[in-house]
C-alpha positions as CSV (number, residue, x, y, z in Angstrom):
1,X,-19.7,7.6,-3.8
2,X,-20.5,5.8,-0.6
3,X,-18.7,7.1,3.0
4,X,-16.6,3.8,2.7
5,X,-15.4,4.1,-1.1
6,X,-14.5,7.4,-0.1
7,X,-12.6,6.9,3.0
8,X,-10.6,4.5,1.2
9,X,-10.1,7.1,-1.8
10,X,-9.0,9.1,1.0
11,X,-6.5,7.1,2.4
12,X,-5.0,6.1,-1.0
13,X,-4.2,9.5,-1.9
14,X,-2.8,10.2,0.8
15,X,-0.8,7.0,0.6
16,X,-0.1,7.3,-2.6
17,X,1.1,11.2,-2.3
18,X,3.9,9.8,0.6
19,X,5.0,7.2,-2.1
20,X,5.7,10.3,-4.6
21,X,7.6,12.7,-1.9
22,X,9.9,9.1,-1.1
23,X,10.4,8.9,-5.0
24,X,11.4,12.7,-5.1
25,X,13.6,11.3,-1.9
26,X,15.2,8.5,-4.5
27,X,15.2,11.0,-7.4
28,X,17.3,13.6,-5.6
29,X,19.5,10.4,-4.4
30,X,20.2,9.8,-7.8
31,X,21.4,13.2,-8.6
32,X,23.7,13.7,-5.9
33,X,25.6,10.0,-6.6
34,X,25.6,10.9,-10.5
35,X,27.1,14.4,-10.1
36,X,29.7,13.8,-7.1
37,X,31.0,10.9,-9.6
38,X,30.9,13.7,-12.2
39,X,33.3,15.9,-9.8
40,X,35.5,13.0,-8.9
41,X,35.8,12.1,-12.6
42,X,36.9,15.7,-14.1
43,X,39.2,15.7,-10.8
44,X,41.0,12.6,-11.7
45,X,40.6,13.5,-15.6
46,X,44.1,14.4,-15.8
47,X,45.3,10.5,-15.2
48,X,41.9,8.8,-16.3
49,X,42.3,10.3,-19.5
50,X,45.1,12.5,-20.4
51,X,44.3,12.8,-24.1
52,X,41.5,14.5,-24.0
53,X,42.4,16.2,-20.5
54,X,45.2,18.3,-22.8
55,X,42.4,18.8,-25.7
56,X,39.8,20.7,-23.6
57,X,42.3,22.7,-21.2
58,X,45.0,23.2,-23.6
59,X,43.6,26.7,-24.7
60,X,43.1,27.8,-21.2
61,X,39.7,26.7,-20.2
62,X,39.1,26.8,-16.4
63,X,40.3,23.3,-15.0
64,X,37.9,23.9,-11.7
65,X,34.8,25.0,-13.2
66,X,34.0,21.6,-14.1
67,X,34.0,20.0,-11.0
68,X,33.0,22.9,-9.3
69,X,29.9,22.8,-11.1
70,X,29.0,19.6,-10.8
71,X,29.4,19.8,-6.9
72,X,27.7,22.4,-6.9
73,X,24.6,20.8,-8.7
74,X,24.9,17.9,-6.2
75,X,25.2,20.2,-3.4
76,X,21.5,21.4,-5.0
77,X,20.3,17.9,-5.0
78,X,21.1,17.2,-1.9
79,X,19.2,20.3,-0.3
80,X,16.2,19.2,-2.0
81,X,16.8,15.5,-0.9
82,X,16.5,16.9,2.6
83,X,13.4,19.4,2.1
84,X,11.5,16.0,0.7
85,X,12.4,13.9,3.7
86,X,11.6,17.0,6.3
87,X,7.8,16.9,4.5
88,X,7.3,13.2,5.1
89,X,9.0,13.5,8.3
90,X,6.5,16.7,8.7
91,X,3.7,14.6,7.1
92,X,3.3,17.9,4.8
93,X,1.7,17.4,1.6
94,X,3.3,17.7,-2.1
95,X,3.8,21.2,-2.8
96,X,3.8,21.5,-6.9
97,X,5.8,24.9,-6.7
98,X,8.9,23.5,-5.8
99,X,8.5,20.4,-7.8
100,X,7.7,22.8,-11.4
101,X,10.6,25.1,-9.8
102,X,13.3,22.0,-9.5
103,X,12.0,21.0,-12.7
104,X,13.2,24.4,-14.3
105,X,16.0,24.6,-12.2
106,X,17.4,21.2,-13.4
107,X,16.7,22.1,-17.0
108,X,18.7,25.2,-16.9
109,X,21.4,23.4,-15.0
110,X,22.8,22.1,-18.7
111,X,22.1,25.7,-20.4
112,X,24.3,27.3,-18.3
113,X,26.7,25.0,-19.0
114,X,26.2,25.0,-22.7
115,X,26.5,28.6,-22.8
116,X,29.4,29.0,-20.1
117,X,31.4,26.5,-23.0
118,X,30.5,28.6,-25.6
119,X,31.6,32.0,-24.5
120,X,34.9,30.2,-24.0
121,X,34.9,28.0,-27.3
122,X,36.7,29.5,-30.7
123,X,33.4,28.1,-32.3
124,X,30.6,28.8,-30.1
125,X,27.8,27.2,-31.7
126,X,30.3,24.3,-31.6
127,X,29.0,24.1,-27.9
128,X,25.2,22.9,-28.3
129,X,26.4,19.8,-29.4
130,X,29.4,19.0,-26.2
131,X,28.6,16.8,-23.4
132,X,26.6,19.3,-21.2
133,X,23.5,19.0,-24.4
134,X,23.3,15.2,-23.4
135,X,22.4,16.1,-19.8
136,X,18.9,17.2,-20.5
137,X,18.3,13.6,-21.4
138,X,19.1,13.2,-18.4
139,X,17.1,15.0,-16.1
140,X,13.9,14.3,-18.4
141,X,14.6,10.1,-17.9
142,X,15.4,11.0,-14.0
143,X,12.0,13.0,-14.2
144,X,10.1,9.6,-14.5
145,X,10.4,8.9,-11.0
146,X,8.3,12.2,-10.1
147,X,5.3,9.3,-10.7
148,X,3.5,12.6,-12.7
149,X,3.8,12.5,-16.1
150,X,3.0,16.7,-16.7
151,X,6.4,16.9,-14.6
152,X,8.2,15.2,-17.1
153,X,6.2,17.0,-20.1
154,X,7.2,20.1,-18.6
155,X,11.0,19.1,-18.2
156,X,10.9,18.2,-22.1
157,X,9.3,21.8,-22.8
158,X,11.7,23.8,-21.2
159,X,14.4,22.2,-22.2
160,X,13.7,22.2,-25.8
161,X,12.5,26.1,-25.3
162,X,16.5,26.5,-23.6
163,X,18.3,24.4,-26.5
164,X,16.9,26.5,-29.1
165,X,17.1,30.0,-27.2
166,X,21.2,29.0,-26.9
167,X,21.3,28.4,-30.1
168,X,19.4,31.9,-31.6
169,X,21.9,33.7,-29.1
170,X,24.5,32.5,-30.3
171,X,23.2,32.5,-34.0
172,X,22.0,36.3,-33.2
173,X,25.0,37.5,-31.9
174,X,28.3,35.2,-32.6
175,X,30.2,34.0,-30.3
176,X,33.3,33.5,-32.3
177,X,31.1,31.6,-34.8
178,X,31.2,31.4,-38.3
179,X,27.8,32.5,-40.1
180,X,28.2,29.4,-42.5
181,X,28.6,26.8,-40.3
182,X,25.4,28.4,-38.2
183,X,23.6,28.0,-41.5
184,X,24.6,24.4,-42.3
185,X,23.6,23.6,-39.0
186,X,20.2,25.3,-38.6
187,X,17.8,22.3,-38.7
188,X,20.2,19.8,-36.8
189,X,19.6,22.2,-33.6
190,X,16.2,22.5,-34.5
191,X,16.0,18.6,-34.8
192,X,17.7,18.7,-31.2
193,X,15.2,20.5,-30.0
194,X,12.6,18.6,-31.3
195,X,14.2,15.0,-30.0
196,X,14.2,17.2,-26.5
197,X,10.1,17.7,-26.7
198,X,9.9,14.5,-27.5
199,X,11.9,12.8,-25.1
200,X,9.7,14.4,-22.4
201,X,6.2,13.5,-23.6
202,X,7.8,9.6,-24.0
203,X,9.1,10.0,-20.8
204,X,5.7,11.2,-19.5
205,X,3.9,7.9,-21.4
206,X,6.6,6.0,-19.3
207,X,5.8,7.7,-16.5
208,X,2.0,7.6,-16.7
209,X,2.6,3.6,-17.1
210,X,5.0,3.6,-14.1
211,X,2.3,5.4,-11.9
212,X,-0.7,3.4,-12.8
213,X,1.6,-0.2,-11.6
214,X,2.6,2.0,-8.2
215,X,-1.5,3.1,-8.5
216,X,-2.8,-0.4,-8.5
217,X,-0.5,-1.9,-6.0
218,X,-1.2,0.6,-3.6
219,X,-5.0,1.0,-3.9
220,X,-4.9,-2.5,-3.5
221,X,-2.7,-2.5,-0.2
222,X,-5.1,0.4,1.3
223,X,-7.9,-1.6,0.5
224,X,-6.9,-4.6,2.2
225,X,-5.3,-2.3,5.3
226,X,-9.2,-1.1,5.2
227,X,-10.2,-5.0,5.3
228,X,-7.9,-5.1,8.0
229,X,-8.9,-2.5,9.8
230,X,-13.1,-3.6,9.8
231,X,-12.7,-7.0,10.1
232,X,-9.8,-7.5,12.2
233,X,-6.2,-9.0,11.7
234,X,-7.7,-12.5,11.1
235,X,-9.4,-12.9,8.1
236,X,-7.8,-15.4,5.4
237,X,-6.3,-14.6,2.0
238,X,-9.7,-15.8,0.1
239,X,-12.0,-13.8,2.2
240,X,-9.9,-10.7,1.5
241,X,-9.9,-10.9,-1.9
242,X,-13.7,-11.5,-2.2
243,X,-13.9,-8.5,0.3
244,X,-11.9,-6.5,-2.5
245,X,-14.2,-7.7,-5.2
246,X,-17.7,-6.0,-3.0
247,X,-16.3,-3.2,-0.9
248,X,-19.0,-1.4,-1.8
249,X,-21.4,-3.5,0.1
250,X,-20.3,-3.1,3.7
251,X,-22.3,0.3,4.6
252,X,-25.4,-1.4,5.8
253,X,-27.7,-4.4,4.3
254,X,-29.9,-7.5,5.9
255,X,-28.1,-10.8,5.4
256,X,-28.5,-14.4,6.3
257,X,-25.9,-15.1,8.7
258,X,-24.6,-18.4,10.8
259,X,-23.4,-17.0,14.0
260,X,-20.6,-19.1,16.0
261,X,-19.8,-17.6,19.7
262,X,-16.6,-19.5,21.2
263,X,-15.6,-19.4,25.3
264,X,-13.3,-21.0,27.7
265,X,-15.3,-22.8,30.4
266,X,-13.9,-21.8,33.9
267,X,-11.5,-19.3,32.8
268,X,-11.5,-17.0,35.8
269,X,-10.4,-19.9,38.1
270,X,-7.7,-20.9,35.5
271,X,-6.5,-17.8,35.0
272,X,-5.8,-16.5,39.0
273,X,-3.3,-19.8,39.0
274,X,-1.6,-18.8,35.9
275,X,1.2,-15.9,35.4
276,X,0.6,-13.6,33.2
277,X,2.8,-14.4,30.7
278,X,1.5,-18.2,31.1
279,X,-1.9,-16.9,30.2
280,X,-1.1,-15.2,27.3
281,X,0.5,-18.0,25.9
282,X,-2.4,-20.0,26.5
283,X,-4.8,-18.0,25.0
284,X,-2.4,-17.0,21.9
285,X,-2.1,-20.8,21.8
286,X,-6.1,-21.7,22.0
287,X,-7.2,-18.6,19.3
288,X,-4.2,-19.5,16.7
289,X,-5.9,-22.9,16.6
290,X,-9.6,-21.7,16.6
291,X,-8.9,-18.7,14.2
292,X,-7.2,-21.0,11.4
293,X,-10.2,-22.9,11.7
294,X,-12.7,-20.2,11.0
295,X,-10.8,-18.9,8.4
296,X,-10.4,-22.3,6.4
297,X,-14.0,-22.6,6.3
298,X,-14.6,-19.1,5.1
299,X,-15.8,-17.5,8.6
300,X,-14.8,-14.3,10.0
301,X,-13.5,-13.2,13.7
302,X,-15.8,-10.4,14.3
303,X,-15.1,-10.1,18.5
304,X,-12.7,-11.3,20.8
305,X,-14.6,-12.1,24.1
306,X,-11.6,-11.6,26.5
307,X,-11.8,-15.5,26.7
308,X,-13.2,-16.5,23.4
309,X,-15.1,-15.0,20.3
310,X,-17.6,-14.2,17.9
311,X,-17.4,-15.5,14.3
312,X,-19.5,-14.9,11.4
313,X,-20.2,-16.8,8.4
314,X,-22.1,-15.4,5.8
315,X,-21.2,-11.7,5.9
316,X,-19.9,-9.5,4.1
317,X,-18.7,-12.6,1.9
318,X,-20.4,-15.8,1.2
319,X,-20.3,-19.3,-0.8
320,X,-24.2,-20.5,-0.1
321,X,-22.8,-23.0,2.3
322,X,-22.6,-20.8,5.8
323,X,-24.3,-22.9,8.1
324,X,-22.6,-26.0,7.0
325,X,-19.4,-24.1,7.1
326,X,-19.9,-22.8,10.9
327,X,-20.8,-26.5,11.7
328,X,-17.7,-27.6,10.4
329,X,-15.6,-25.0,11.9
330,X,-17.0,-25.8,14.9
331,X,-16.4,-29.5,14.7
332,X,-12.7,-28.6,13.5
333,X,-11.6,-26.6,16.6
334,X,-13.3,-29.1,19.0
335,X,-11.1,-31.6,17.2
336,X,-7.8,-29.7,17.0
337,X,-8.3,-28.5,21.3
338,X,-8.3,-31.9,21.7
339,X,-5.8,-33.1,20.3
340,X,-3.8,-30.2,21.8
341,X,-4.8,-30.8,24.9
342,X,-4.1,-34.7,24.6
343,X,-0.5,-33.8,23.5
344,X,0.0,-31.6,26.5
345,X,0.0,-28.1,24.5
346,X,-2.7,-27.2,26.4
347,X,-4.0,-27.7,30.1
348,X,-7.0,-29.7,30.1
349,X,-9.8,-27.1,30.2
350,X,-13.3,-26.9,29.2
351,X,-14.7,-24.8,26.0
352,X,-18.3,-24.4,24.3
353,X,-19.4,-23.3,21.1
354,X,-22.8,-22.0,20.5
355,X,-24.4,-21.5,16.6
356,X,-28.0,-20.3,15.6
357,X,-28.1,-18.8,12.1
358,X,-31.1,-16.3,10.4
359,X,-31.0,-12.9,9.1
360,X,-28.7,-10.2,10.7
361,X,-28.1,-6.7,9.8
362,X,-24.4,-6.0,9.0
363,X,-22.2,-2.8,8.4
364,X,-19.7,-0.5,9.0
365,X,-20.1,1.4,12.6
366,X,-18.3,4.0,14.3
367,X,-16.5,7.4,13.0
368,X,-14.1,8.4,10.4
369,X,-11.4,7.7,12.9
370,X,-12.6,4.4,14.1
371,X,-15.2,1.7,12.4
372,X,-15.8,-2.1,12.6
373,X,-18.2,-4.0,10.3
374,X,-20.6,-5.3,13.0
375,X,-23.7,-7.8,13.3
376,X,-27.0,-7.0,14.7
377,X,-29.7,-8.6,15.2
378,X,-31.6,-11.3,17.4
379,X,-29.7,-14.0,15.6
380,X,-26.5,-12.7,17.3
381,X,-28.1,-12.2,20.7
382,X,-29.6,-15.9,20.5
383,X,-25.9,-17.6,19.6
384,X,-24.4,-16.1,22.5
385,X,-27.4,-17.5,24.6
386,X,-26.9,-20.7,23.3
387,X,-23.4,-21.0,23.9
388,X,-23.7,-20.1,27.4
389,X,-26.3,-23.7,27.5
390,X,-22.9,-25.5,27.2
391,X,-22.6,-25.2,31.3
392,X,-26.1,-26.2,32.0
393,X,-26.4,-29.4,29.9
394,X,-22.5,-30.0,30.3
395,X,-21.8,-30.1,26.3
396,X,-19.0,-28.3,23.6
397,X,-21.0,-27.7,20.5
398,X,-25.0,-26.8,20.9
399,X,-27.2,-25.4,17.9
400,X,-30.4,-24.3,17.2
401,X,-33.2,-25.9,15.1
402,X,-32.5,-23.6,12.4
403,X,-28.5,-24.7,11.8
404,X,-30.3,-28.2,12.3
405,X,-32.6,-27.6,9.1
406,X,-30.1,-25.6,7.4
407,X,-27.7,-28.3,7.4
408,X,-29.5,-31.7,6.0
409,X,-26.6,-33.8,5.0
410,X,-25.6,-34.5,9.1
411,X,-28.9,-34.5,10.5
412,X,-27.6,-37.9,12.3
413,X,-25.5,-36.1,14.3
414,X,-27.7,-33.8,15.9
415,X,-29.6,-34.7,19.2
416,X,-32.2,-33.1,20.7
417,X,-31.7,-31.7,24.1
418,X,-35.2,-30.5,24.4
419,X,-37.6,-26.8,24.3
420,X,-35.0,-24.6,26.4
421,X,-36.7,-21.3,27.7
422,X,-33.9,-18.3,26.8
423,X,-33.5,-15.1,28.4
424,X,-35.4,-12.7,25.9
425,X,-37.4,-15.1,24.0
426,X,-41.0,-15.6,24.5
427,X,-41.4,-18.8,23.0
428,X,-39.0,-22.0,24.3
429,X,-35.9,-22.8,21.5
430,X,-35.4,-26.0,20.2
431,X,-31.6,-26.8,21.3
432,X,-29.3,-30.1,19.5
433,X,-26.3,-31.0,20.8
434,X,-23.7,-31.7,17.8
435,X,-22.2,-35.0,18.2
C-alpha cells in the first residue's frame, strides 16, 4: 500500500471510529428518552390505565419498583451517554471493554426484572413470558447503532444464554410453579431463546449493512477532504471525482503538463492606495472569476502567488485536450476581467497570463502532517518566465511555441513576437502573443 492510500486509510479509521463513539452518543440518547417515558408511564399507570393498574398491584406487588427501575436504567444510560461524549471531547479512542460490558449490562437489565417478577408471581414461570422478556428485543434492535455487528451478535448470545438460565432456575427449583405447566411449556422457552439468538445475528446482518452505507460515505468524504487538502479548496466537482477514481497515482510520476501562471500587473502601487479590507475584496473578487474559469476547463489551482497563480492542466487528471484547455481558460478570464472591469466591479488594472506546456514531474511533497501535490520541472520554471514577458512587450496572454503546436485548430490567433532570450535557457524561445 502506497504512503498516500495509507494516510487516507488512516484518517478514515480514525474518522470513522468518532462516527461510532457519536452513535454510542445517540444510542445511549435513546435509552434514557425510552426509559424516563417508561417511569413516567408506570407513574401515571394508576389513571392511564386503571384496569390493569388493580391487576398487577392488587396482590401486593411493589407500586415503586417499576419506576424505580426504569430510572434507574436511565440514570445508567445516561452515565454512559456522558463517558462517550468525554472520549470524543478527549479525542480517546473506542475502548471495546466497556462497549462488550454495556452490552452485558443491558442484557441483564430484563433478567433481573424477569426474575424480580417471578419471585413475586403465584406462577413463576408465568414471568418469562411478561413485558420485561420483550425488552431484550429491544436492546438487540438499539444494538444496531453500535455500527459493529459482533456487538449485536453478542447482545443476541447473552440474552438467549439469560432467558434460558431463568427459565432452568425456575424449572430447577419452583418458584410457586406448577411442574405441569413447566413441562407444557418446555420448548416454547426454548423457542424464545432461540428467536433471541436469532434476533441478534439479524440484527448484526442489519448492522453490517448499516456500517458499510456509513463506510462508503465516509471513505468517500476523507478522500475528497484528502483532495482538498493536496490540491487546494478550488478544484471543481469533475476533477474531484476523477481524483477519487486514481488516488493511487499522486506519489510521484512524469507527465505532460500545460502550465498557466496568472499576475496582477502593478499591484504594489495599487495596493499602498487601497485599505485593507478594499484589497481583499479585490483580490477575492479577481480569483473567484479566474478560479471558475480554470476549473470549467478542467485545470487545477496549484499556487496562489500573493497577487496571482499557478494552474495546471494535465495533472493528476486529464481529458487529452490540456493545452487547448489552458488556452481557453486563459482566453475566458481575459474575457470575464474585462468585462468586470468595463462594468465597474473592478478598478481598471493590468494582468498577464503566461503558458508553455511539456513534461513535468508531479506528486505529493511534504510530511505526514503537511503535503501538497506539486509540479517540477523546467516546464514550470519557463511559464512563470513567460508570463513575466507580459511587461516587456506590453501584452495579457503570451505562449510558447510548444502550446502553439499543441494547439492546431487556432493557429490564426497566435502571433509571433520573436526568439526571446530567457533567464536560464541557453537557447532563445519562440514567444506568440494570443490574440
Amino acid at each position: 500500500m502506497s504512503r498516500m492510500a495509507e494516510d487516507i486509510e488512516s484518517s478514515f479509521d480514525s474518522a470513522f471510529s468518532r462516527e461510532i463513539l457519536r452513535s454510542e452518543v445517540r444510542r445511549a440518547s435513546v435509552l434514557v428518552f425510552i426509559f424516563i417515558v417508561g417511569a413516567m408511564t408506570f407513574l401515571l399507570q394508576p389513571i392511564l390505565f386503571p384496569a390493569i393498574f388493580k391487576i398487577i398491584y392488587s396482590e401486593g406487588f411493589p407500586i415503586w419498583l417499576p419506576p424505580a427501575y426504569f430510572l434507574l436504567i436511565a440514570t445508567y444510560a445516561f452515565l454512559l451517554r456522558m463517558y462517550f461524549k468525554r472520549t470524543i471531547r478527549l479525542g480517546l479512542g473506542i475502548n471495546p471493554l466497556v462497549r462488550y460490558g454495556s452490552a452485558f449490562v443491558e442484557a441483564t437489565i430484563p433478567t433481573l426484572a424477569i426474575f424480580e417478577l417471578g419471585a413475586n408471581a403465584h406462577n413463576s414461570i408465568e414471568a418469562l413470558d411478561a413485558p420485561p422478556s420483550f425488552v431484550y428485543f429491544l436492546f438487540i434492535i438499539i444494538s444496531t447503532l453500535r455500527l459493529e455487528e459482533r456487538m449485536s451478535i453478542f447482545s443476541g448470545i447473552v440474552s438467549s444464554i439469560q432467558y434460558v438460565c431463568l427459565f432452568l432456575y425456575f424449572k430447577t427449583f419452583s418458584f410457586n410453579a406448577l411442574p405441569a405447566t413447566l413441562v407444557e411449556n418446555d420448548a416454547l422457552f426454548y423457542a424464545k431463546a432461540f428467536i433471541l439468538l436469532g434476533s441478534g445475528f439479524v440484527a448484526g446482518f442489519v448492522t453490517r449493512q448499516i456500517k458499510r452505507a456509513v463506510s462508503s460515505s465516509f471513505r468517500h468524504e476523507v478522500d475528497k477532504n484528502q483532495i482538498r487538502a493536496l490540491f487546494g479548496q478550488h478544484v471543481s466537482p469533475e476533477v474531484v471525482n476523477q481524483l477519487l477514481e486514481q488516488k493511487d497515482e499522486w506519489e510521484g510520476e512524469t507527465r505532460h503538463v500545460c502550465m498557466l501562471f496568472f499576475d496582477i500587473r502593478n499591484f504594489t502601487q495599487f495596493s499602498e492606495s487601497q485599505s485593507p479590507t478594499n484589497l481583499i475584496q479585490f483580490l477575492n473578487t479577481v480569483f473567484t472569476s479566474s478560479i471558475e474559469c480554470v476549473n470549467s476547463n478542467g485545470g487545477i489551482i496549484n499556487k496562489f502567488l500573493g497577487d496571482g497563480f499557478m494552474a495546471v492542466f494535465g495533472a493528476p487528471v486529464s481529458d487529452g485536450r490540456d493545452v487547448h484547455n489552458a488556452i481557453k481558460a486563459a482566453e475566458k478570464i481575459k474575457i470575464t476581467l474585462d468585462g468586470l472591469i468595463s462594468a465597474g466591479k473592478l478598478p481598471k488594472i493590468g494582468f498577464g497570463m503566461g503558458l508553455h506546456a511539456g513534461n513535468a514531474v508531479t506528486g505529493n511533497v511534504g510530511s505526514n502532517e503537511r503535503k501538497e501535490y506539486t509540479i517540477i520541472g523546467d516546464v514550470v520554471n519557463l511559464a512563470a518566465r513567460i508570463e513575466q514577458l507580459n511587461k516587456q512587450f506590453e501584452t495579457e496572454i503570451l505562449v510558447s511555441e510548444e502550446v502553439v503546436n499543441q494547439n492546431t485548430e487556432q493557429k490564426e490567433r497566435y502571433h509571433l513576437l520573436g526568439d526571446v532570450m530567457i533567464k536560464g535557457k541557453s537557447q532563445p524561445v519562440k514567444i506568440f502573443k494570443f490574440i
